[in-house]
N, C-alpha and C positions, 0 to 999 in steps of 0.2 A: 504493500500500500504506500509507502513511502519511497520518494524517488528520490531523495539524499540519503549515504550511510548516516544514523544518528549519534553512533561514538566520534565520528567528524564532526559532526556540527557540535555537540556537547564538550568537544576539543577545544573548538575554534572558542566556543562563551570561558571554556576557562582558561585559552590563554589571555581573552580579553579584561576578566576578573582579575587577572594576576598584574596584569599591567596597570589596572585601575591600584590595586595595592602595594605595589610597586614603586609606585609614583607617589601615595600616601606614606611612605616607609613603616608599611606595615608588614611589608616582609623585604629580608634581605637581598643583594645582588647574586649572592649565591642561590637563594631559595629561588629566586625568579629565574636563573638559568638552569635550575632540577627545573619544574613547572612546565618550561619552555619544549627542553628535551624530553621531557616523559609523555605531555600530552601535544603532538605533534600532530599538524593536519595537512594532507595531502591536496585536500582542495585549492583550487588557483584561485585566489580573489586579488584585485585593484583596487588602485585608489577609485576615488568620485569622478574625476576627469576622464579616467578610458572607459569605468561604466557607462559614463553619457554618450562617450564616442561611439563604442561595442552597439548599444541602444540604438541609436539612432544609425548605425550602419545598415543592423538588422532591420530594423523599420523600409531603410532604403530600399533594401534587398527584396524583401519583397512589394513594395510597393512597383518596382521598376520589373520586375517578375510577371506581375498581377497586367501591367501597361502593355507586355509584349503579348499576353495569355490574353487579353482581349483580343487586341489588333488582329493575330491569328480566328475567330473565331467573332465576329465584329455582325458579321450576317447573321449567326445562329442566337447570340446574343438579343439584338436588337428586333430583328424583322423574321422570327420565326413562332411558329404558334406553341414549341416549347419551350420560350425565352426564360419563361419561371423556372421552372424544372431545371432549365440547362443551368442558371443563377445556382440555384440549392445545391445542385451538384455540385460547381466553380468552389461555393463556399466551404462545402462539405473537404473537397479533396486539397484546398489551401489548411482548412485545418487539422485535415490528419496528418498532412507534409508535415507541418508544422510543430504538431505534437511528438512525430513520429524522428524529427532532426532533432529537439532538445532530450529525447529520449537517448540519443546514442552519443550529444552532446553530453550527458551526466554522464553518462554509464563509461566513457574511453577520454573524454576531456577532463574529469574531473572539476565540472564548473560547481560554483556555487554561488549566487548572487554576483555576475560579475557582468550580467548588464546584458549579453546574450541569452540565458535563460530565461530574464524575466522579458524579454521583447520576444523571443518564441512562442513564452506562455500567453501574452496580452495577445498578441498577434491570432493566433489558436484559437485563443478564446473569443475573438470579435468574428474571428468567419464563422465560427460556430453559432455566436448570438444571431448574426445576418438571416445563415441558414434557415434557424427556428422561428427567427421572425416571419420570415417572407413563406415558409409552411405552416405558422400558425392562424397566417393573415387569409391564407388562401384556402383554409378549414373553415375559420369563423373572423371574418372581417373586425376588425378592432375591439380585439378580445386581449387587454392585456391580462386579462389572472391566467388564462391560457397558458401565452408567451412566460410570462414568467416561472408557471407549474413547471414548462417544459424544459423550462434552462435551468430550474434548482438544482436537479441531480445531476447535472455533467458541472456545474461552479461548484457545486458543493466537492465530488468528486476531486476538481484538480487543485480548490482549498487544501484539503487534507491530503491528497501526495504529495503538493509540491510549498504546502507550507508558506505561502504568500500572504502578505498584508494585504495589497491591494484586490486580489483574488479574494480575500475574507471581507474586504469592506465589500465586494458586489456580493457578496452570498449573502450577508449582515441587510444590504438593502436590499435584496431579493426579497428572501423574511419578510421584512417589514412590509415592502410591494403586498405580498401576498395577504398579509395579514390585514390591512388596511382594504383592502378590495374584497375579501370575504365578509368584513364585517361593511362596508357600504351596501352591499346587497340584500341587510336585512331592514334596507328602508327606512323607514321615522324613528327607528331603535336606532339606528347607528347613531345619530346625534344626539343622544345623551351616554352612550356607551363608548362611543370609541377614543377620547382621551384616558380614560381610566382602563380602556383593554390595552392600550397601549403603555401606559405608566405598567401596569401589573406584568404585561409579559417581558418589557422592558426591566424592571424589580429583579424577576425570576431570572433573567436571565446573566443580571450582573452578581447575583449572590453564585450561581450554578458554577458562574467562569471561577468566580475566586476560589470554588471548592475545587476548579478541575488545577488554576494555578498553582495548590500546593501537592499537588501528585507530581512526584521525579517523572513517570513512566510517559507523563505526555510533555515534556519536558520540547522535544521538536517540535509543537506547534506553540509555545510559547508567545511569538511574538506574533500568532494569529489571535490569540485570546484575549493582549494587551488591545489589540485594534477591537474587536468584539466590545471589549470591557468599556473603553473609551466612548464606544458609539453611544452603547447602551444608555449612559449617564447622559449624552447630550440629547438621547430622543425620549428618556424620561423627562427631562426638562423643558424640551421643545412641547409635549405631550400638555404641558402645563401650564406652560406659557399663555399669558390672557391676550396679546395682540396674535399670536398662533391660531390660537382656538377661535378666535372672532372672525378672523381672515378667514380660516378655513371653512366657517358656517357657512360665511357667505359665498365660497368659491366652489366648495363641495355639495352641500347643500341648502341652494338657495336661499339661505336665511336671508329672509326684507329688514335689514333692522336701521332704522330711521334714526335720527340724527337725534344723538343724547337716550338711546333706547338702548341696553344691555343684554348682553345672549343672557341664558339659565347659567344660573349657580356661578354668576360671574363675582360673586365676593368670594367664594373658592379657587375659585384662581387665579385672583388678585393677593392671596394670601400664598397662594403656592410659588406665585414668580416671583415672590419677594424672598419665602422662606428655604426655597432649594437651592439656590446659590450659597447661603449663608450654612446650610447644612451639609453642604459639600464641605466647605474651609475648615469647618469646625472637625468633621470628621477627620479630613484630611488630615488635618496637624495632629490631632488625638493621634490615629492609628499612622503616621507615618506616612500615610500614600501620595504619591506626587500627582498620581491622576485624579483625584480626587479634589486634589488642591486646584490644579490649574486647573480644573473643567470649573470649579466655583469663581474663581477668579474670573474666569472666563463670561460665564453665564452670569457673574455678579454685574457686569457690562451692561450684557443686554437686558437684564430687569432693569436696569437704570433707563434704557434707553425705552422701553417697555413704556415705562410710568412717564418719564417723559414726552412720548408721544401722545398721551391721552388727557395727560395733568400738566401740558405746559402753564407757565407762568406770563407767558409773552415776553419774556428779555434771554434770549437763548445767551448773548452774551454775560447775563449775570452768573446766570448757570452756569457755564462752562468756566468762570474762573473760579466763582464756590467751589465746586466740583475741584476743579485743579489743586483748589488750593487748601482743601479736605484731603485731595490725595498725599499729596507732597507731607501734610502735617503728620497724617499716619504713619506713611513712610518712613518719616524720618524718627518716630517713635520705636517704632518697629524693628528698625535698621542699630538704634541704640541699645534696645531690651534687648537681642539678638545675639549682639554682637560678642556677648559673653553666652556658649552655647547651653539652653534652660530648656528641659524636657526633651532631650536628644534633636532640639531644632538651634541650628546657628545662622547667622547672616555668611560668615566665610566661606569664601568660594572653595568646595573642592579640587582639590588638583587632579585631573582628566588625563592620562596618558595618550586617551582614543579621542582627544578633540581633533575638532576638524582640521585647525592649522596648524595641527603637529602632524598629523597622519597624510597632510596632503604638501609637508612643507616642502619637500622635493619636486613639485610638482610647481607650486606657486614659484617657486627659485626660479626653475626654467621657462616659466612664462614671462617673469617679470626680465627674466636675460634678455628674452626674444623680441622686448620693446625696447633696449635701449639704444638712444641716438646712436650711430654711427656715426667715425670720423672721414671726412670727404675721402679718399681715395687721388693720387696724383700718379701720371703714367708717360714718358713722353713730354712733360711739358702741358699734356692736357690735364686739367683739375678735375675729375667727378664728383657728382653732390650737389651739384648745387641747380638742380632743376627745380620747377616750382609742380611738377606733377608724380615724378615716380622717382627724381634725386636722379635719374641721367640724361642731361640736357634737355628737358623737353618743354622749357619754358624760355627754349630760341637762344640761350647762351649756357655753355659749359660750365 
């Protein structure tokens, strides 16, 4: 089921572990080259820079593939009575290519996130969605709970072999697709039921991950859990959210609500948008969790911007320096009580082995080389440089 070895990738987090403490001296130069040597990993990964390159080659690759596979086939395509069919097919056999190359890209290249696999997988995946689409369209004409029934089990699928975030954020909003579109179908019930079906599966589903987080055994889909987890909190709050829920009546179901008239049970969630950001931070810091904190921080935002919308004052510029200058005062409270670490929370920055601009400083070195001025060049008697378009004479004098 898993299309990466998992003692490699369980390698790969602890040598990154080690470096993280490493750099904390929390273990010695010695302890970190046992570490290094014992759990060793065969897998090829890169910096950020050849990921995007690898990426976007593959992208090219088939896109410039797809351009010639038409041209060839342009009649059959276009002005034939099986254009559809011939489509589903096209789509069908780019995505088993495709599946079918990163397959024997893991299994003999040894890739692991290095930017070719995840443009095989994404790539895969969209001629697949295409496919489904355009046979789901052509069974029952704009039928998305359909389309989406039909593509959970092949997302869900290449989620769990191949262990991707963003493959888990489409499976995460698939769910949600699907679930949303079932309960719209029960009519004048869905508008009072479906923020609170959505808060509850939402609930369920963030308590489930944290149980499945402290299991070692699923330990490889780890950072599909963290994206799961993340959602979760934002569409339970989104779920709650009073400008959400009012937009939504009127856009989902035509709620008429006239000017200064409130949906149902709207002091409920004028109470919710105000108290789940603040119950995010509070948790947050108790139990230690950073997603919890930043998704409060975060979503503390938008309540503000919430009540702002509905409760302005008419001086946005008063607002905005209060507000500033509320923030700042906190801040700088916060940043003082902190600063000596109280309940295992400090303001001090961690030291990051695996920051960005350590991990890519080799990288930045030789970009920053590649823009510096050069000095003219002299040859003969003639000077080069000093052109005004490409530095060899092209602005009519040497």
């Amino acid at each position: 089921m898993k299309a990466y070895n998992d003692d490699i990738i369980k390698n790969s987090f602890l040598k990154k572990k080690a470096a993280f403490w490493h750099a904390n001296k929390l273990i010695s130069d010695q302890q970190y080259a046992d570490i290094l040597k014992q759990y060793s990993s065969s897998f090829q990964s890169s910096n950020v820079f050849v990921k995007i390159g690898l990426f976007i080659f593959i992208c090219f690759i088939a896109l410039a593939s797809l351009g010639i596979y038409s041209l060839l086939f342009t009649s059959i395509m276009y002005n034939s009575d099986g254009a559809v069919m011939f489509w589903i097919f096209t789509c069908l056999l780019y995505a088993v290519a495709s599946f079918l190359i990163l397959e024997t890209f893991i299994k003999n290249k040894n890739i692991y996130n290095s930017g070719t696999d995840e443009a095989l997988l994404y790539i895969g995946l969209i001629f697949l969605a295409v496919a489904i689409f355009i046979l789901t369209d052509e069974i029952s004409s704009n039928s998305p709970l359909l389309f989406f029934s039909t593509a959970l089990p092949f997302i869900a699928f290449a989620a769990i072999r191949y262990a991707d975030r963003i493959t888990t954020l489409a499976l995460s909003f698939c769910v949600y697709a699907i679930l949303f579109l079932v309960i719209m179908k029960l009519g004048d019930v869905a508008k009072l039921i479906m923020p609170f079906a959505l808060m509850l599966f939402s609930a369920g589903l963030y308590f489930q991950i944290k149980k499945f987080k402290s299991k070692a055994e699923l330990f490889y889909w780890m950072s599909c859990m963290e994206v799961v987890e993340f959602l979760s909190l934002i569409v339970f709050y989104l779920a709650c959210n009073y400008y959400v829920i009012r937009e939504s009546s009127v856009a989902f179901f035509s709620m008429d609500l006239q000017i200064g008239e409130d949906i149902p049970l709207a002091f409920i969630f004028y109470i919710l948008t105000a108290l789940v950001p603040l119950g995010y931070i509070y948790v947050g810091l108790k139990q230690k969790d950073k997603t919890l904190l930043w998704s409060g921080l975060a979503l503390l935002a938008a309540s503000a911007l919430t009540f702002k919308y509905y409760f302005s004052l008419g001086h946005p510029e008063i607002a905005l320096t209060a507000s500033g200058i509320v923030l700042i005062v906190v801040a700088y409270f916060s940043i003082k009580y902190f600063k000596t670490p109280k309940y295992g929370i400090t303001f001090e920055e961690q030291v990051d082995e695996d920051s960005f601009l350590k991990t890519n400083a080799e990288a930045l070195i030789i970009v920053e080389s590649l823009t510096q001025k050069t000095t003219p060049l002299s040859q003969d008697g003639v000077e080069f440089g000093g052109g005004q378009s490409g530095g060899a004479g092209s602005g009519g004098s040497y």
